[in-house]
Structure formats: C-alpha cells, structure tokens
Backbone as numpy.savetxt, mean C-alpha at the origin, in Angstrom:
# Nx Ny Nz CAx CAy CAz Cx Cy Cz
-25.18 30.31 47.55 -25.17 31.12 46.36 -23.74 31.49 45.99
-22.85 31.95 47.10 -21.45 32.19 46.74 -20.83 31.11 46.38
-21.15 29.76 46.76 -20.46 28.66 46.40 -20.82 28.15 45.00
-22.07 28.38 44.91 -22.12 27.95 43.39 -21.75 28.90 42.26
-21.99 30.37 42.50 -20.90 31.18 42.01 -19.51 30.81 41.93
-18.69 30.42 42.81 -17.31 30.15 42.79 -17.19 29.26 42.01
-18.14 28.01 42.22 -17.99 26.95 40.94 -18.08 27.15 39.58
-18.93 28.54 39.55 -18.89 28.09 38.02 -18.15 29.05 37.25
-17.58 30.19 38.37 -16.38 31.01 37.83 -14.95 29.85 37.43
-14.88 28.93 38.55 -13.86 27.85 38.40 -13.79 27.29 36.49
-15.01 26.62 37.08 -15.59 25.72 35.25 -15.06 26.96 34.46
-15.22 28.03 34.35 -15.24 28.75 33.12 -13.78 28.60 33.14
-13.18 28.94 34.07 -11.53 29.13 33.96 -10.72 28.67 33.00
-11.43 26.93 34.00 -10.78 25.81 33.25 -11.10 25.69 32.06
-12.44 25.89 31.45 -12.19 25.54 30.42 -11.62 26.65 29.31
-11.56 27.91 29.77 -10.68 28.89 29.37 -9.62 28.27 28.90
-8.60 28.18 30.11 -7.38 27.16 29.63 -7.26 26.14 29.05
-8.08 24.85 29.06 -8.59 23.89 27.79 -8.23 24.17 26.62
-9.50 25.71 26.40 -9.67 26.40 25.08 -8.24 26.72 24.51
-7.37 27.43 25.56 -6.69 28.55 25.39 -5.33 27.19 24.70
-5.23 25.54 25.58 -3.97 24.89 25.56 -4.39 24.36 23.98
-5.88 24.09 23.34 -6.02 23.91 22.10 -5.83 24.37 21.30
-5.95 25.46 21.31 -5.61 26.66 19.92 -3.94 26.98 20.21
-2.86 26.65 21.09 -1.68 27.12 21.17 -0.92 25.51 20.56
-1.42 24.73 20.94 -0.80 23.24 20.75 -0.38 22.92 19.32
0.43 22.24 19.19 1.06 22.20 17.74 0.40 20.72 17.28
0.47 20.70 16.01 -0.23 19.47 15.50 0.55 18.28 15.86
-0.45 17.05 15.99 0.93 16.05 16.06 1.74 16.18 14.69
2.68 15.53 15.48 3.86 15.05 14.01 2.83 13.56 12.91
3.10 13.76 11.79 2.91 12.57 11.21 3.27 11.11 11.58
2.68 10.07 11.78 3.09 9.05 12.23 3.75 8.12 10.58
4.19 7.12 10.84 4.44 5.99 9.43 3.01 5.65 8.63
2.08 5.83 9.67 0.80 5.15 9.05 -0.15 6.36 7.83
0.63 7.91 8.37 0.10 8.87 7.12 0.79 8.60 5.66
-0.14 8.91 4.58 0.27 9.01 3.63 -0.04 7.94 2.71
-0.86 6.69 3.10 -1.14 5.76 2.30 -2.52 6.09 1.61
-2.71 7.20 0.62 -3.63 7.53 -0.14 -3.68 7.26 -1.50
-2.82 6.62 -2.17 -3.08 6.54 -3.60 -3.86 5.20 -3.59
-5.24 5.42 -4.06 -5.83 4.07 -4.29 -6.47 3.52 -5.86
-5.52 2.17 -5.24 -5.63 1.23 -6.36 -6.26 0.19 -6.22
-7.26 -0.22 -7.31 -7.99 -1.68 -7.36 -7.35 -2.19 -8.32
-7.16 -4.04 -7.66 -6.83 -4.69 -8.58 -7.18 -6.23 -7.80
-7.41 -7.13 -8.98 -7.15 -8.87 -8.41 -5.83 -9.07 -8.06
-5.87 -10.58 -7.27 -4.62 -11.09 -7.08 -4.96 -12.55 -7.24
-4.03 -13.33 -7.51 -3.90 -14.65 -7.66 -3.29 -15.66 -5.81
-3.83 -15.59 -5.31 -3.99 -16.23 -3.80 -4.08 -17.60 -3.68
-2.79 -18.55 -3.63 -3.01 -19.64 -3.35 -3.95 -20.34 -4.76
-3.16 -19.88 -5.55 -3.90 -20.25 -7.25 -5.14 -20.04 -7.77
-5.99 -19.32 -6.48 -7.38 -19.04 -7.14 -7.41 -17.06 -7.28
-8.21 -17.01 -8.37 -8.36 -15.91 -8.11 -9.18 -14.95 -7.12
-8.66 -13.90 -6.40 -9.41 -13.24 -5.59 -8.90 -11.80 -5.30
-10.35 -10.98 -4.91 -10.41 -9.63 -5.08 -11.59 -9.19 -5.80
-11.56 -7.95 -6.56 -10.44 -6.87 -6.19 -9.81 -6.61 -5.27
-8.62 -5.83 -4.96 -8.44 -5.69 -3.54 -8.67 -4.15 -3.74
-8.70 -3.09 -2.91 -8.42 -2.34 -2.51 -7.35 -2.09 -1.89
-5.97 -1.32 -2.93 -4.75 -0.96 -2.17 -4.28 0.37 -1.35
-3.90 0.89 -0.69 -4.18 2.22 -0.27 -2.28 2.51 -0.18
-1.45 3.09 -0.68 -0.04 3.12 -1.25 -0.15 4.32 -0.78
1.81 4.17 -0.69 2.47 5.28 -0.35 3.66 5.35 -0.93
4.40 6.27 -1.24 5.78 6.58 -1.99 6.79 6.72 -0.70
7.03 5.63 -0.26 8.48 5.67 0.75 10.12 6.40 0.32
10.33 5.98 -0.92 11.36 6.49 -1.54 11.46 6.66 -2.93
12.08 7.56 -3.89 11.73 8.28 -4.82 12.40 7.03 -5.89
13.08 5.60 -5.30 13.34 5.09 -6.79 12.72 4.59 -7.67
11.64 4.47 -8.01 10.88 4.43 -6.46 10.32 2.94 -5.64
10.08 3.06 -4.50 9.77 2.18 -3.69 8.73 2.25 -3.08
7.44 1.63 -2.92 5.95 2.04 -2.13 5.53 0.65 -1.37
4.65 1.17 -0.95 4.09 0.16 -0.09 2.27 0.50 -0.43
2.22 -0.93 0.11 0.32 -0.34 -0.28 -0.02 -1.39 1.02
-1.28 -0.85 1.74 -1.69 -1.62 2.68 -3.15 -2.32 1.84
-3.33 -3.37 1.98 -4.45 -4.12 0.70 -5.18 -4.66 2.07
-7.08 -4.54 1.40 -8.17 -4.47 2.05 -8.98 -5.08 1.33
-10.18 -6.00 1.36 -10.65 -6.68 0.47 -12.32 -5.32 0.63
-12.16 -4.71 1.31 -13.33 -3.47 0.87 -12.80 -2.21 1.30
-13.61 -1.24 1.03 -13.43 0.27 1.61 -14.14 0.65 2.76
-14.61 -0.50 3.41 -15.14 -0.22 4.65 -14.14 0.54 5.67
-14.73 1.40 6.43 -13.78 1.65 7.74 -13.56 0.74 8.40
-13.69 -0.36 8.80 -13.27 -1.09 9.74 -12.65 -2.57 9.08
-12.37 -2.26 7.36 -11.99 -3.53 7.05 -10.99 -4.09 7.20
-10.68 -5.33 7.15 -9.46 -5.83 7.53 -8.56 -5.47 6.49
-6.83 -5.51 7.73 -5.84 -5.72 6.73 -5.47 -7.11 6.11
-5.84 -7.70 4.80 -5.07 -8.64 4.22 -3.96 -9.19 3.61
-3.08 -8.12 3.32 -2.28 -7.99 2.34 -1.00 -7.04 2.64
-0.05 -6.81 2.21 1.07 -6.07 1.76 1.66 -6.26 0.78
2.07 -5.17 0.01 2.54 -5.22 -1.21 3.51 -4.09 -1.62
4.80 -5.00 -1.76 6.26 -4.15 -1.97 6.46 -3.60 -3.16
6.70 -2.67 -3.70 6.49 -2.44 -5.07 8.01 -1.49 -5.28
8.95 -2.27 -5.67 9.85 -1.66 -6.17 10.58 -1.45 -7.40
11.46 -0.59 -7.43 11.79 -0.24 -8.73 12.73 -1.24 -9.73
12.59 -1.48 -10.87 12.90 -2.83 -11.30 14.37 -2.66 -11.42
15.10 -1.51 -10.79 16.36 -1.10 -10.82 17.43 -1.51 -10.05
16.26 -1.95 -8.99 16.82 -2.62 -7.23 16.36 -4.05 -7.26
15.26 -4.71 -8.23 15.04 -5.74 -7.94 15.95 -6.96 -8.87
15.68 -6.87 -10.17 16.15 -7.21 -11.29 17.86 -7.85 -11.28
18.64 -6.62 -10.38 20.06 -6.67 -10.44 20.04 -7.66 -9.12
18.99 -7.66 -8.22 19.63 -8.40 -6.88 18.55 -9.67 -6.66
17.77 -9.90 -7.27 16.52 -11.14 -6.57 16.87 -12.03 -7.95
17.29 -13.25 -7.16 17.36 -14.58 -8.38 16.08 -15.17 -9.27
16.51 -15.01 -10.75 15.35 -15.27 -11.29 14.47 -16.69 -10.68
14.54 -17.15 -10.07 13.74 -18.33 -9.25 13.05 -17.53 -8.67
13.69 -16.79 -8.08 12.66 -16.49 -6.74 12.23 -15.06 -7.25
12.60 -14.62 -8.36 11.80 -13.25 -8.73 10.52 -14.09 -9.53
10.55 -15.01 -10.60 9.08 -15.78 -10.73 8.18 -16.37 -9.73
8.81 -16.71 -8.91 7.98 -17.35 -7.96 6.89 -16.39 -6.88
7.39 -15.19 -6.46 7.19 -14.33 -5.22 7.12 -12.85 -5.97
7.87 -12.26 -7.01 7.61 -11.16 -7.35 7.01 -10.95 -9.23
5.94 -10.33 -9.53 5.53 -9.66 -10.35 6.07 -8.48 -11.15
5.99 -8.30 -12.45 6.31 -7.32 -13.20 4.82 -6.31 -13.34
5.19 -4.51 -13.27 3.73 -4.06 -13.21 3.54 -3.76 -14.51
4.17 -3.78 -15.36 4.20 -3.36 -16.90 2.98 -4.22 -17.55
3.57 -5.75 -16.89 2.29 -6.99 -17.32 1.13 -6.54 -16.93
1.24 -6.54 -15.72 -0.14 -6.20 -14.67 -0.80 -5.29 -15.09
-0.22 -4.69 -15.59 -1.15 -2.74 -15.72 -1.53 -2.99 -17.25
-0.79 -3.22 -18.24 -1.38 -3.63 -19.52 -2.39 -4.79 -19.51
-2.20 -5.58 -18.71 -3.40 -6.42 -18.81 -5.01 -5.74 -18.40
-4.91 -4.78 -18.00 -6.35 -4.13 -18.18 -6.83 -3.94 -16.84
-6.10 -4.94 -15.34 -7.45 -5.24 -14.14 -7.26 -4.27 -13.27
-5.98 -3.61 -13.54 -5.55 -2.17 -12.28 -6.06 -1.34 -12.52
-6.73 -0.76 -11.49 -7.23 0.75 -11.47 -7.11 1.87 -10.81
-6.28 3.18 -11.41 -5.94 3.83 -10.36 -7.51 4.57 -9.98
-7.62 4.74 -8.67 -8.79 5.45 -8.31 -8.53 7.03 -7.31
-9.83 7.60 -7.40 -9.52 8.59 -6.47 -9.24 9.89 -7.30
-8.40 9.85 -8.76 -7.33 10.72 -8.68 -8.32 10.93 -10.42
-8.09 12.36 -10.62 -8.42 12.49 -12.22 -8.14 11.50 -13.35
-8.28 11.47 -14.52 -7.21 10.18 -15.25 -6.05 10.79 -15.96
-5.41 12.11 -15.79 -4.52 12.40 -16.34 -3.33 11.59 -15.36
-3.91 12.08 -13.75 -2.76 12.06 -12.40 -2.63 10.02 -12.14
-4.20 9.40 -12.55 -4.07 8.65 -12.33 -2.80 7.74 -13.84
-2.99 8.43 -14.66 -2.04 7.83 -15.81 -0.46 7.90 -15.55
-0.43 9.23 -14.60 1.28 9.36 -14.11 1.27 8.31 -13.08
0.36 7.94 -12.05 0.67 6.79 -11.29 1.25 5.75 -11.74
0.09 5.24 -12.62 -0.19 3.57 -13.93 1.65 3.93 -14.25
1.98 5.20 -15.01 3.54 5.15 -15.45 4.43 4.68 -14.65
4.73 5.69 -13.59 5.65 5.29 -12.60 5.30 3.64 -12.13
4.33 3.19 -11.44 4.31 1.72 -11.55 4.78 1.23 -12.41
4.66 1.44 -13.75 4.92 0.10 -14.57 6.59 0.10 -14.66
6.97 0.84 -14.29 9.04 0.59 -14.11 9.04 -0.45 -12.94
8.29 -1.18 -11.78 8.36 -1.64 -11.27 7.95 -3.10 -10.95
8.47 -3.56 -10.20 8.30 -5.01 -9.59 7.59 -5.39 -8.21
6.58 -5.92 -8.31 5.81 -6.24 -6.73 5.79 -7.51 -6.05
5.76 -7.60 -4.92 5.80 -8.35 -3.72 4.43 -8.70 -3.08
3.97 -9.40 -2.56 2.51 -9.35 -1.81 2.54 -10.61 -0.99
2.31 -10.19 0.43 2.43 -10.84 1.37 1.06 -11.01 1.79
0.03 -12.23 1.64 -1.06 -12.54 2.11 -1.43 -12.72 3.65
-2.26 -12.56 4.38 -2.12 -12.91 5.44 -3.82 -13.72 5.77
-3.75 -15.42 5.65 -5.08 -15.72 5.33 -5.85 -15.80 6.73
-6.92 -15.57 6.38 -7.72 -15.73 7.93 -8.96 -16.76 7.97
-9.34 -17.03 8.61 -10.40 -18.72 9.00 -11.14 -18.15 9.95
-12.66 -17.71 9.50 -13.61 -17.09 10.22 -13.00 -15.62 10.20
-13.26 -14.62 11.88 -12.75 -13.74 11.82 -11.14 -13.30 12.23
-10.68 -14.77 12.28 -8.91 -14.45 13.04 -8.15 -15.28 12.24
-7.03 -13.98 12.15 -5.74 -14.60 11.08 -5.31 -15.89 11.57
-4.79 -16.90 10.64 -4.48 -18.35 10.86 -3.17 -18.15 11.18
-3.34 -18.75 12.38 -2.16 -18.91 13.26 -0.54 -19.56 12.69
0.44 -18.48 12.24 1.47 -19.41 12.09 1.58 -19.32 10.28
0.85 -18.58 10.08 0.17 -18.98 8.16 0.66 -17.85 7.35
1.58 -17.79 6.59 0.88 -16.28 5.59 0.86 -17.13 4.20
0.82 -16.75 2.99 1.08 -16.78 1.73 1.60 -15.74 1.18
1.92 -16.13 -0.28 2.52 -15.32 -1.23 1.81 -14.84 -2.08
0.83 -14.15 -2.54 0.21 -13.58 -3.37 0.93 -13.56 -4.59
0.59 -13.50 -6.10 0.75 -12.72 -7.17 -0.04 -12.57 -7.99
0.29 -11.35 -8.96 -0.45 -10.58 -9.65 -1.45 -11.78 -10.69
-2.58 -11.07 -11.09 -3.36 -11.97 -12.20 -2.81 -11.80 -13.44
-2.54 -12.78 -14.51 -1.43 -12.66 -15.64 0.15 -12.68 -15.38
0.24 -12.96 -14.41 2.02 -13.03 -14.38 2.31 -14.00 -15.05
3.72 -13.50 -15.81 4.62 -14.43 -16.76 5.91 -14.49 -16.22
6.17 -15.91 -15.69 7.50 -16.01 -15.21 8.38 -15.87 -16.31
9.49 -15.01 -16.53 10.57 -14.96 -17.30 11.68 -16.16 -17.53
12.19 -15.95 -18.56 13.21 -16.85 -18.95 13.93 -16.21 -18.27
15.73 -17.25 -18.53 17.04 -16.47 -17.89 17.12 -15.58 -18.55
16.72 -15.40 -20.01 17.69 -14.55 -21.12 16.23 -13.13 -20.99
15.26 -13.67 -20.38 14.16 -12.30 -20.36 14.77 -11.37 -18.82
15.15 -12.54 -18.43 15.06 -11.92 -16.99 16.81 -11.03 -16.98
17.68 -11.54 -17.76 18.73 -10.50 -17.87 19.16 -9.23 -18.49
18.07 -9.72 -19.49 17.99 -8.66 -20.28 17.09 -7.89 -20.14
16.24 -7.98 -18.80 15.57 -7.09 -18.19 16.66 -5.85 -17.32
17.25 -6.93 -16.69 18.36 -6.64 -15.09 19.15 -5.73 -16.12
19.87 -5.98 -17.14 20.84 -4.46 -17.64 19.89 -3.52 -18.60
18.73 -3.56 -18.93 18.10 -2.54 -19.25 17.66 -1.73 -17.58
17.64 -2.58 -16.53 17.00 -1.74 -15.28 18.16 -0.95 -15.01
19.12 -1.92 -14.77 20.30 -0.56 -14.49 20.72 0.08 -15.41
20.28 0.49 -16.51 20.66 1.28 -17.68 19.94 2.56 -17.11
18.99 2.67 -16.13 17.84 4.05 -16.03 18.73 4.48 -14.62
C-alpha cells in the first residue's frame, strides 16, 4: 500500500513538472518553411501541354519584391511538392536576365494575371486585389519537378511557364528593362 502510494505521489510530480516545463517553455522560433500562406490558383504550361490548376502556397521573402510559392497539384495534406516558382520584381530581372533566356524560362505576371486564369484565394477580394497588384510588377520562374508513378524521375526537372506567355521582342524587352529601373 505504501509502495503504491509512493508511486503515484512520484507520477503526479512528474507530471507536475511536465506541466510546469510546458507552460514556462518559449515557442519555437519560426523555421524557413513558415509563412507560405498566400494562396494562389493558376495553370501552367509543362512541357507544352497544359496542366493544373496548381495550387501555390507563397511567401514574401523580400520587400522588392521577391516570393517564392511552393506549387501542389491539390490541397490535400499530404500532397506532393511539384513545383517552385520565383517571382521577382521586374526591377531585378529585366536589367540582368538576357532576353533569350528571359522568353524561354521566365514569365511576365501582368500577362498572366490579365489573362483571367490566376486566382488569388483565401483572402477577401479587396486584399486579394493588392496581391493580383503587387504581382503584376513582376516576373516568374517555375521549376517543375516531373514524377513517373509515385517517385520523382530520377535526374529530370523541367521548366514550367505561365499559360499565355508572350515572348518579347528586343525593343519590348528594353523598353521594359528602363521602365523597371525607372520604379
């Protein structure tokens, strides 16, 4: 009887202190992976066919701004990652990525978002209209990552781009680059 008394004065102790180290403990710190909440649907053009919507889930890394979106072909919890998508400000891209390789690999969002298929979600449509804004000063990137059954193809990615992209001339694409650095 005293021994099982002692035991369960023990148990309470401990979990006293449990209790006591939970409620004193400080939150973790944020990791890189918080903060990707702004969600956006949109298609992408994949290896020339179309596919999607995707589901993008973005974050504001830096105020020129610069984001990232982690892209999901559903809103499942457990869906895969497919995608990445660089989305920067046409201020940083325009002046430094050669018009070759800015048609080829990067998108304008001005096109994208006037063409009708983006959707900001989640957010009222006033907050979602300041999103749609700030995007459309920008230029995107999208790094595919294709998979065969349930495992990414070994050795493989693609280049994604937007549905409606218009590769620019030299004289569109410069006279883009000193209107970007004009802001």
């Amino acid at each position: 009887m005293l021994r099982r008394f002692f035991v369960t004065l023990c148990c309470c102790f401990i979990a006293g202190l449990v209790a006591n180290a939970q409620e004193t403990k400080e939150a973790p710190k944020p990791g890189p992976a918080e903060g990707y909440n702004i969600h956006v649907l949109a298609p992408h053009l994949v290896d020339g066919k179309q596919m999607g919507p995707y589901h993008h889930y973005c974050k504001v890394v830096a105020p020129d701004p610069q984001i990232v979106c982690l892209i999901f072909e559903s809103t499942e919890p457990n869906a895969m990652l497919m995608q990445v998508e660089y989305i920067w400000a046409k201020s940083l891209t325009r002046p430094n990525v050669p018009l070759k390789t800015w048609n080829k690999y990067w998108h304008d969002h001005t096109v994208e978002i006037a063409g009708g298929r983006v959707k900001v979600l989640d957010l009222p449509d006033d907050k979602a209209k300041e999103v749609a804004d700030i995007v459309s000063k920008t230029d995107g990137y999208i790094i595919h990552i294709p998979f065969k059954g349930n495992l990414p193809e070994a050795g493989k990615v693609s280049f994604a781009q937007a549905v409606g992209h218009k590769p620019l001339t030299a004289a569109e694409y410069k006279k883009s680059a000193e209107e970007a650095a004009k802001k």
